[in-house]
C-alpha positions as CSV (number, residue, x, y, z in Angstrom):
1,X,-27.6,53.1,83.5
2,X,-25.4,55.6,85.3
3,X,-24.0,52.7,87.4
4,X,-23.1,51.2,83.9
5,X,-21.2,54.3,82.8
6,X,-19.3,54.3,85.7
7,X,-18.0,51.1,85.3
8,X,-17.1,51.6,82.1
9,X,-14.9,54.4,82.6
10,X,-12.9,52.7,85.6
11,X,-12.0,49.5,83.5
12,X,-10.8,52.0,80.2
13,X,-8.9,54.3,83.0
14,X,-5.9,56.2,81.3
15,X,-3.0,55.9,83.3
16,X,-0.7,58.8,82.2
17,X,-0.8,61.0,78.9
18,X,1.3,58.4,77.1
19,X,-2.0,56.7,76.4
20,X,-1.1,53.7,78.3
21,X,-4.0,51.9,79.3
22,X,-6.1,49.8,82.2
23,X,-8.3,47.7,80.7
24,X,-10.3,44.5,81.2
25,X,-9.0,42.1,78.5
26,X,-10.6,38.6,79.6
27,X,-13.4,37.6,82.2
28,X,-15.4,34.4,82.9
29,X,-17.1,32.7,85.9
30,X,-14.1,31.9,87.7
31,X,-11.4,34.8,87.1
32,X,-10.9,38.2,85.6
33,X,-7.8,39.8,83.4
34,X,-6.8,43.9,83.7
35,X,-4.1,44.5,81.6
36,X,-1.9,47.5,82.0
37,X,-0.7,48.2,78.1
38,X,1.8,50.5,75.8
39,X,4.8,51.8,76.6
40,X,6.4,48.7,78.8
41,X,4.7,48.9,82.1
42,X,5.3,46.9,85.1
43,X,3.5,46.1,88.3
44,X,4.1,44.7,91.3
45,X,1.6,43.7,94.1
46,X,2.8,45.4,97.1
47,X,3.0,43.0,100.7
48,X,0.5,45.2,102.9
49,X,-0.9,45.0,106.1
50,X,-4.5,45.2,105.6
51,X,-7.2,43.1,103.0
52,X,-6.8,46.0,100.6
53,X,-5.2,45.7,97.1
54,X,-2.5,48.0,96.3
55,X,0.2,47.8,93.3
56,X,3.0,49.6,92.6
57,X,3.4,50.7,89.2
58,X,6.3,51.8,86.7
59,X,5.1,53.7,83.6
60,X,8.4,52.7,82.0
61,X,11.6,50.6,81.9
62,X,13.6,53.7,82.1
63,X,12.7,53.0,86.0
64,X,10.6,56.5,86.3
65,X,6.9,57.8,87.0
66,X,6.1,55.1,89.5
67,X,2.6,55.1,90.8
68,X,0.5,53.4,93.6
69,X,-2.9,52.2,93.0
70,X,-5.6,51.0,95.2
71,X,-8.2,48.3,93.7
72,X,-11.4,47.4,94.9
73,X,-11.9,43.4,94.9
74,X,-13.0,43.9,91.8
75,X,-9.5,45.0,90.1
76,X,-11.1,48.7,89.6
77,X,-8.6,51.6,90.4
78,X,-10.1,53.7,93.5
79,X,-7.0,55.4,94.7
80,X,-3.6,56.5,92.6
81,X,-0.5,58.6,93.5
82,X,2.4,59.6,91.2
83,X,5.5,58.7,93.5
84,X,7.3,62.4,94.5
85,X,11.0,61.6,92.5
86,X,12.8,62.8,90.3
87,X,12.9,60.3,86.9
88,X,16.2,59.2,87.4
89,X,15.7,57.4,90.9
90,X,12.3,56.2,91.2
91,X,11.2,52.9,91.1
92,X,9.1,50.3,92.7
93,X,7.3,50.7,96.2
94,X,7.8,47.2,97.8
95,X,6.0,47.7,101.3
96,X,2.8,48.9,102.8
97,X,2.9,49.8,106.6
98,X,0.4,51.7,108.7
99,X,-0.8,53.8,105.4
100,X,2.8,54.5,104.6
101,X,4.8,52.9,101.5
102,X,8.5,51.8,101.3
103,X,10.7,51.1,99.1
104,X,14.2,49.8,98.5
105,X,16.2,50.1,95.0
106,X,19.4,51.8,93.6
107,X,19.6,55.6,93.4
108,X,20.5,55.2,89.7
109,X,19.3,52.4,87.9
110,X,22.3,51.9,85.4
111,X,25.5,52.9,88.1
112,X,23.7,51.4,90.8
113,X,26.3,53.1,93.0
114,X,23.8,54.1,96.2
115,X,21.4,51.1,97.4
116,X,18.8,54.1,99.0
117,X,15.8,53.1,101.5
118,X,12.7,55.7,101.1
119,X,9.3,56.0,103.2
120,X,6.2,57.8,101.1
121,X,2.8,58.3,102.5
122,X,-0.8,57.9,100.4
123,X,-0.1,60.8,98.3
124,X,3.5,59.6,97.1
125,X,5.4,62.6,99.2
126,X,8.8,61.4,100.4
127,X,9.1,61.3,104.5
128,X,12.5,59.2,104.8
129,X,15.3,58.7,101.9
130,X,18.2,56.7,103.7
131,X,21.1,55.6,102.4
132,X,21.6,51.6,103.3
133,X,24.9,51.0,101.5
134,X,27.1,53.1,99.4
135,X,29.6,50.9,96.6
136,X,33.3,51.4,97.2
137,X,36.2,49.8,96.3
138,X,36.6,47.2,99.1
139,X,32.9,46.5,99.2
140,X,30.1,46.2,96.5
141,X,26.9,44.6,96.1
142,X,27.0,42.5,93.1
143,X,24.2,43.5,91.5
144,X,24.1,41.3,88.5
145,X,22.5,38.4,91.0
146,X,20.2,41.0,92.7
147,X,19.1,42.4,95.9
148,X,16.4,40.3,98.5
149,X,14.6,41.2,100.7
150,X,11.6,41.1,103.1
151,X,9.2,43.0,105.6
152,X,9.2,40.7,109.0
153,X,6.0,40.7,111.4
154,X,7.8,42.9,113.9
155,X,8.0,45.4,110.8
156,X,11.7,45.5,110.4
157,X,13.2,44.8,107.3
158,X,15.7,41.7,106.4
159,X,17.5,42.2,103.3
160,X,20.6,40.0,101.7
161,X,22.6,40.9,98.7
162,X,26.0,39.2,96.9
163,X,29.3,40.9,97.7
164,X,32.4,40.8,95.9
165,X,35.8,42.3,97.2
166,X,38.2,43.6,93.9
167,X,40.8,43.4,96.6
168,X,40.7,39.4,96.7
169,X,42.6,38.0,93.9
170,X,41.0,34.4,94.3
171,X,37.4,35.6,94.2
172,X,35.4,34.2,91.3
173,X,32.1,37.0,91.0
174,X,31.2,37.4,94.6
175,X,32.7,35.9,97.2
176,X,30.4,36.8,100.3
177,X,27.0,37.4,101.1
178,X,25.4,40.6,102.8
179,X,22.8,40.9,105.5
180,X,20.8,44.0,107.4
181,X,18.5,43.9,109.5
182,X,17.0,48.1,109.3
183,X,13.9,49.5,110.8
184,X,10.8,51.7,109.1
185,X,13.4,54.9,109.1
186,X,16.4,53.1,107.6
187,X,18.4,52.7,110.5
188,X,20.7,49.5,110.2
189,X,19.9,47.5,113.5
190,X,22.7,44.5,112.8
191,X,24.4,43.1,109.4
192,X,26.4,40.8,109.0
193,X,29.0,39.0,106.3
194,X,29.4,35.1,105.2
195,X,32.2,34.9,103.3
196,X,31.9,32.4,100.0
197,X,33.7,30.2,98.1
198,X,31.8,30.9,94.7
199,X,28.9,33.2,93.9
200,X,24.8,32.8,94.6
201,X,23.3,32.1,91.8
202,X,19.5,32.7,93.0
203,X,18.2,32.7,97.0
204,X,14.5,33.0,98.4
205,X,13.9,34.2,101.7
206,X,11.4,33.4,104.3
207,X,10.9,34.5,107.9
208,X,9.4,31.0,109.9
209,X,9.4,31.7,113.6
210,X,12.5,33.4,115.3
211,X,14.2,32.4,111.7
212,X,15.2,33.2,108.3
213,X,14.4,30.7,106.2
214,X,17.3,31.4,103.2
215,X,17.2,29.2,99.9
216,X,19.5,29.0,97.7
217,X,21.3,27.6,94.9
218,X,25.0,27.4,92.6
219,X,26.1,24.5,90.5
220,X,29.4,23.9,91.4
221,X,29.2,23.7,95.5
222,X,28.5,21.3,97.7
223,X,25.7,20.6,100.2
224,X,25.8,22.6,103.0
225,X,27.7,21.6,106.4
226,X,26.5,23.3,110.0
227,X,27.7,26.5,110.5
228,X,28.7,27.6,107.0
229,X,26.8,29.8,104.8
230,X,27.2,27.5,101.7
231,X,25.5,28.0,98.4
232,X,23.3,25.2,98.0
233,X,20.6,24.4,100.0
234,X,18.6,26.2,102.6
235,X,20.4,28.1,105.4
236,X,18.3,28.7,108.8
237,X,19.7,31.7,110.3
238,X,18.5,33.5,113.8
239,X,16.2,36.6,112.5
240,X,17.5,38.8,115.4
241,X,22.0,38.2,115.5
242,X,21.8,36.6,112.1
243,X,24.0,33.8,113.1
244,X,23.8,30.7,111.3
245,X,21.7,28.3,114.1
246,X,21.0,25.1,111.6
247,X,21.4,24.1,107.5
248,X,19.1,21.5,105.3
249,X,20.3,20.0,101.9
250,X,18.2,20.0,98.7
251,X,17.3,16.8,97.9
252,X,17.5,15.2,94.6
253,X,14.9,14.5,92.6
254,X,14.6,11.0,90.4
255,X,12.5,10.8,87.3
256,X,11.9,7.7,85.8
257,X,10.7,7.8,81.8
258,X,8.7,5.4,80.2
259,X,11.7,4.4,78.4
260,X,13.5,3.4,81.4
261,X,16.0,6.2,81.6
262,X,16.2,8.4,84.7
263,X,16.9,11.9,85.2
264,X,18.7,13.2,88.2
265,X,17.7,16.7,89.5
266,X,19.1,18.4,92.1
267,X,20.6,22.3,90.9
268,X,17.0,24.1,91.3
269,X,16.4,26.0,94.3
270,X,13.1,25.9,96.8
271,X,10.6,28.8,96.2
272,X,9.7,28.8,100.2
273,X,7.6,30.4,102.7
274,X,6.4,30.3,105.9
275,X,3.0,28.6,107.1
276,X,3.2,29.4,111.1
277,X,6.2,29.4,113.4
278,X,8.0,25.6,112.5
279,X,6.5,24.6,109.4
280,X,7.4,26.4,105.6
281,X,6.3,25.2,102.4
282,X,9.2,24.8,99.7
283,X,8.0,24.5,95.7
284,X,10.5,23.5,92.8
285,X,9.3,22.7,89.7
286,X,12.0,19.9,87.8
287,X,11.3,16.6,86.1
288,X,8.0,18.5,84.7
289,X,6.2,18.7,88.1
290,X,5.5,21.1,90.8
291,X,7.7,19.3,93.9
292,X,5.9,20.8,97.3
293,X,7.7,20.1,100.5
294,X,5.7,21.1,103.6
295,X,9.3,20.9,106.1
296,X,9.0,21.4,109.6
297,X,12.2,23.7,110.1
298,X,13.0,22.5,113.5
299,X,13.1,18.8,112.8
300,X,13.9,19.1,109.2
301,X,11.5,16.7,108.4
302,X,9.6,16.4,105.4
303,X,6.6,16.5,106.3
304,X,4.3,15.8,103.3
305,X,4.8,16.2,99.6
306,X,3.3,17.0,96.9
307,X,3.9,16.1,93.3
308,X,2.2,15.7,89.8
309,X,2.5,16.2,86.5
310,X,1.9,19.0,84.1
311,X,-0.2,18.8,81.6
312,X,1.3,19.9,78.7
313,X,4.5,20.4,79.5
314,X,7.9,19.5,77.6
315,X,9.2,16.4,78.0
316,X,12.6,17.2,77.9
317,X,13.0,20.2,79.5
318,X,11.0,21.4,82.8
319,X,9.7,25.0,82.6
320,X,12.1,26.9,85.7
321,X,10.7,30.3,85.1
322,X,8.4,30.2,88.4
323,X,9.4,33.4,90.3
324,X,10.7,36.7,90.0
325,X,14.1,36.6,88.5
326,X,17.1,37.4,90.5
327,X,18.6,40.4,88.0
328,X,15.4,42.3,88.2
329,X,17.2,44.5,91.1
330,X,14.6,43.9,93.6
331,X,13.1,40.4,94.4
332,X,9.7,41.1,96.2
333,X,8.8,37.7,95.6
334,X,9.9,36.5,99.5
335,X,8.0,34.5,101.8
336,X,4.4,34.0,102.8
337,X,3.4,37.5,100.5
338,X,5.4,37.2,97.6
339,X,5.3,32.9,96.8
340,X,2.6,31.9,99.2
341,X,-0.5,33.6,100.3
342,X,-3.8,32.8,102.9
343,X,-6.2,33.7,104.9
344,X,-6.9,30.0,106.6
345,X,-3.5,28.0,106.2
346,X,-5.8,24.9,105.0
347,X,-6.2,26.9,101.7
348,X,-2.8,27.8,100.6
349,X,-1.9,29.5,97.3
350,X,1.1,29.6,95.4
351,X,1.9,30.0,91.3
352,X,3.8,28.9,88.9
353,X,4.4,28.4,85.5
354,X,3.1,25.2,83.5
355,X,4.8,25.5,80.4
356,X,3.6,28.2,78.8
357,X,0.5,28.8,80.9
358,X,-0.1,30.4,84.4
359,X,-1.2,27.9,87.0
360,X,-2.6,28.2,90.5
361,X,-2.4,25.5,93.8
362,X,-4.0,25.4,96.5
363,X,-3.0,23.1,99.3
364,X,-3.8,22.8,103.1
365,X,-1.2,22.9,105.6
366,X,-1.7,19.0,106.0
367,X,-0.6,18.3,102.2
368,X,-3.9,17.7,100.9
369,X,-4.6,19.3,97.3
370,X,-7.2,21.0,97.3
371,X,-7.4,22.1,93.7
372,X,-5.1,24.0,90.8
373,X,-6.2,26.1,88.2
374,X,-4.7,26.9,84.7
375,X,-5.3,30.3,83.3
376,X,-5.6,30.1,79.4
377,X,-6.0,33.9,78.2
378,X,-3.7,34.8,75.6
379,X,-0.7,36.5,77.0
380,X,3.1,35.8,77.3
381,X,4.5,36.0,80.6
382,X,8.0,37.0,81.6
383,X,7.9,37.6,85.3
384,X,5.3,36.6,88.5
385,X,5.0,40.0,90.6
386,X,3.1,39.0,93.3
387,X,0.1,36.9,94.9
388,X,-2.8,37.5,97.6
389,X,-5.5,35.7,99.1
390,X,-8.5,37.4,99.2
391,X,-11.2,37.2,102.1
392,X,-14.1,36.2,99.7
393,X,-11.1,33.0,99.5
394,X,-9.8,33.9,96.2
395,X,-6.6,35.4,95.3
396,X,-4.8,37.9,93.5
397,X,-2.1,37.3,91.3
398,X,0.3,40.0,89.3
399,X,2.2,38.9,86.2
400,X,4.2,40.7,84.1
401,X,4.7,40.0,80.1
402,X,3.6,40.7,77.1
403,X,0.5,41.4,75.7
404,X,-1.8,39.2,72.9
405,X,-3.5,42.5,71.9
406,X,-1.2,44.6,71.2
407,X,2.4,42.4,71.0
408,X,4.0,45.3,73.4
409,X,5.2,44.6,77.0
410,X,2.3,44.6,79.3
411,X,1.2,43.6,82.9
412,X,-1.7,41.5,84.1
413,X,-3.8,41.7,87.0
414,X,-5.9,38.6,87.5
415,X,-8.7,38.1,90.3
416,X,-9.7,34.5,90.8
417,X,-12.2,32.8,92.9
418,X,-13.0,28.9,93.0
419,X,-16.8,29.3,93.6
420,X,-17.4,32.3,90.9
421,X,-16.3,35.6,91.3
422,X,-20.6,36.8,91.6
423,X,-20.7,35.1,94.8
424,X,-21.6,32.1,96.7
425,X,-24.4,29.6,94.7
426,X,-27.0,27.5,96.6
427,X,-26.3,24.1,95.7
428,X,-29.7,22.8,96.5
429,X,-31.5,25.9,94.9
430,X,-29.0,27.2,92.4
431,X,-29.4,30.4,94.0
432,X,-26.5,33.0,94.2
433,X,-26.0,35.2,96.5
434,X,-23.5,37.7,96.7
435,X,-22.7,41.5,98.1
436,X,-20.6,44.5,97.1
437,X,-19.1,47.1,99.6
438,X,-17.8,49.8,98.2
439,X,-15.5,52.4,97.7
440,X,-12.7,50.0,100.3
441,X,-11.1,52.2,101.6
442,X,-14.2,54.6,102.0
443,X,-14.4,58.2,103.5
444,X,-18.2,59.1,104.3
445,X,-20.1,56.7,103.3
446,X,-19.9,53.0,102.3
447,X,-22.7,51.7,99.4
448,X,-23.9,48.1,99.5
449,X,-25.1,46.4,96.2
450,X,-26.6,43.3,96.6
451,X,-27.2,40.5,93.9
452,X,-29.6,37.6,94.8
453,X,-32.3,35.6,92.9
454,X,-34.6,36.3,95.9
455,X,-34.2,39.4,97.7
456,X,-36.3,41.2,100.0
457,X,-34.5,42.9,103.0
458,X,-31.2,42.4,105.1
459,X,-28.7,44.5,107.1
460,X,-25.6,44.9,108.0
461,X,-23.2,45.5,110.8
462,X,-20.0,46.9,111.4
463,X,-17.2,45.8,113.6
464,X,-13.8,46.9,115.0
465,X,-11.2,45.1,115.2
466,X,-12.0,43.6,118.6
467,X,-14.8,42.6,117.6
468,X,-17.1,45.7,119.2
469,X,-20.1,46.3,117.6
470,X,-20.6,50.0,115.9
471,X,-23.2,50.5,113.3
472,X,-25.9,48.4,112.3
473,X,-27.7,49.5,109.1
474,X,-30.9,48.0,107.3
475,X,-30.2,46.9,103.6
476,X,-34.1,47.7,101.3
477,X,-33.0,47.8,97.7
478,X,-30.7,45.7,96.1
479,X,-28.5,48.6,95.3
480,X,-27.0,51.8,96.6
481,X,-27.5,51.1,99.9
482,X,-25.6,53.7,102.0
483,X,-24.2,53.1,105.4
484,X,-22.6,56.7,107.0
485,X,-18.8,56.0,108.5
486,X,-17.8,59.4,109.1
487,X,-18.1,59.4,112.8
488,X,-15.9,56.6,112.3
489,X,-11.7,56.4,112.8
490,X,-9.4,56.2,110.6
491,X,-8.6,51.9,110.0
492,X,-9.7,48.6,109.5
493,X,-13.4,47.5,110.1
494,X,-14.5,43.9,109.5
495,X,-19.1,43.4,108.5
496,X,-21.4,41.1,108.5
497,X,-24.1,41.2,106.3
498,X,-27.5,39.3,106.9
499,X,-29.1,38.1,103.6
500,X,-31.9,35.7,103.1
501,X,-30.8,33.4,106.6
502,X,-27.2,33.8,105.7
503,X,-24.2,36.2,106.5
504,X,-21.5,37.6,104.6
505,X,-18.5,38.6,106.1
506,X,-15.6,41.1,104.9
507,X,-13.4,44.0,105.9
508,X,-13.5,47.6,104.8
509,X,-10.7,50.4,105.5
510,X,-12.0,53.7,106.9
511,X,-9.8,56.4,105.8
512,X,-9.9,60.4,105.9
């Protein structure tokens, strides 16, 4: 019964004393729905480095009271931290590095005159505030089409923004692009300016290899040539100088009706992200069907593609609202976090919308289909905020929108797994068999539940992350099993868990 309770007051958590709310609006045998409700709330999953879940969270659309929330793999709140700003400049934390959180956003949400880089740790106390660009005459962001940018593996940060120059008399909007290259203290490392002939519409950015991978997209200009940062297509640009190395077109797409009449599409940009070091994946959705390219990036080759139809959708017009948009100030959906996320590249997610409905699809580097999934529980959606696979091989997925309940802005947290979110099931014997370690991250000690039709002992072991052996621990009841980690230090530990002839495997942050 008291495990019960405690449940129960996790999923009904009250997030501030505006009475907005975190609860669990819609759960079956394949995913589960949080909503965050009342007073327009929006999240964002932030791009970590560890199997945790963290969001970052805005109590309000007058961009203060941000918070950052851990979640178990269960989407219940086990860690939160009000962000240490004043109203009028916080925002969203984007990053998660080594147990410290970054973000990047305008000082002032309305003058937007200071684009300001900050570094918080677990508690939400400010350790850097940098200053990446201040607006002057001869030089300012355009903020209208938004800021991009992303963490790369080496832990810099690549960012690229619109500039337009009052000065120029020709200019139409912007008339060059941006980009900086800064490390985890906000010192610019290189940057670099492309001048334009017209303004970016959208771009999505990817790092692939030595490379970023930059998509992007305006009506009126032409496919792009080598060495010129045009604004169509996808620009390959060295990750390190940021010199323009190589170019790709978008191609067209032809749709034939069953009427005979064709529709030409070509004005869309790729959603993209990287798979390994040469190949990305690249998703636009026109002619009423999800168009994945897997491209090798140093051949330009298409290397398989994937297309079908949506069920549902309008005939007439295809559904284009498939990733963050541009003027929300900060696009954190970039690259293999924010569009594309896996553990094992043979099961790929990414999201989109299907009409008016939230789809998943997962793929395998090799272009196979391995399944999608449409999620049918009332909601509108505006904005996706974010995706992660999970190590039990679901996925995580942020949306923000508005709620069925109550008809105010609201935003959705949805955890999803293909073979049931209870476990694994015996196919033979219909068994299931499934294991929960919690609190991840965990302090002292670490509780094991266990839920199996048959059930008589197991154990499990713990592991660092080169693979050494450093606790083994029986397993008698089916719950509240406790395993002590306090002679443990402070990271990432992976288990194994023997249970009835079979392991489970997962990871678990140790944290003090």
């Amino acid at each position: 019964m008291k495990r019960i309770i405690l449940i129960l007051v996790i999923t009904c958590f009250v997030v501030n004393a505006n009475a907005q709310t975190y609860d669990t609006i819609f759960t079956n045998n394949k995913y589960k729905v949080t909503e965050f409700s009342d007073n327009q709330p929006e999240t964002i999953l932030i791009n970590n480095d560890d199997d945790t879940i963290w969001i970052s969270y805005l109590e309000d659309l007058n961009y203060a009271n941000c918070r950052i929330f851990a979640l178990d793999n269960d989407l219940n709140i086990i860690h939160n931290a009000l962000i240490n700003n004043t109203p009028s400049v916080a925002n969203m934390v984007n990053y998660k590095i080594n147990d410290k959180f970054y973000g990047i956003y305008y000082t002032d949400a309305f003058c937007r005159d200071t684009l300001q880089f900050r570094c918080f740790d677990r508690d939400g106390n400010i350790m850097v505030n940098k200053s990446l660009w201040t607006k002057n005459y001869e030089d300012t962001l355009w903020i209208n089409r938004g800021i991009f940018h992303k963490r790369l593996t080496n832990n810099n940060f690549f960012l690229i923004a619109n500039a337009c120059y009052p000065s120029n008399p020709n200019r139409n909007g912007s008339n060059a692009v941006k980009l900086f290259i800064f490390d985890t203290l906000g010192n610019i490392i290189n940057s670099k300016i492309y001048p334009l002939k017209t303004t970016v519409n959208v771009m999505h950015i990817s790092e692939v290899g030595n490379h970023m991978i930059i998509s992007k997209t305006q009506l009126n200009d032409v496919y792009p040539i080598e060495g010129v940062f045009a604004t169509e297509g996808i620009t390959i640009l060295n990750k390190e100088t940021l010199e323009i190395e190589d170019s790709i077109p978008t191609p067209p797409f032809f749709e034939m009706f069953p009427n005979g009449d064709s529709v030409y599409w070509c004005f869309d940009y790729y959603r993209v992200g990287g798979i390994n070091d040469s190949i990305f994946a690249a998703l636009k959705i026109c002619a009423n069907k999800p168009n994945l390219h897997i491209i090798n990036k140093n051949t330009k080759e298409i290397l398989h593609e994937i297309r079908y139809p949506l069920e549902g959708a309008d005939i007439n017009w295809p559904p284009h609202r498939d990733s963050t948009s541009a003027d929300s100030g900060n696009d954190f959906e970039s690259g293999e976090f924010g569009k594309y996320s896996f553990i094992n590249p043979d099961s790929i997610y990414t999201y989109y919308f299907a009409n008016t409905y939230l789809e998943l699809l997962n793929f395998g580097i090799n272009g196979n289909v391995n399944f999608t999934y449409r999620f049918t529980f009332r909601g509108v959606y505006f904005q996706l905020r974010g995706i992660k696979a999970t190590q039990d091989g679901g996925v995580v997925v942020s949306a923000f929108g508005t709620s069925a309940n109550t008809l105010k802005r609201a935003s959705f947290l949805i955890k999803f797994n293909p073979k049931g979110l209870v476990g694994l099931t015996n196919l033979e014997t219909g068994e299931r068999e499934a294991i929960k370690v919690y609190p991840n991250p965990a302090k002292d000690f670490v509780y094991v539940d266990i839920e199996a039709t048959n059930f008589d002992k197991g154990e499990i072991e713990l592991f660092d992350m080169q693979g050494k052996l450093l606790k083994r621990a029986k397993l008698n009841a089916k719950q509240g099993n406790r395993v002590d980690v306090s002679d443990l230090n402070t990271g990432a530990y992976s288990y194994n868990v023997s249970l009835n002839g079979k392991t489970i495997s997962g990871k678990v942050i140790v944290g003090k």
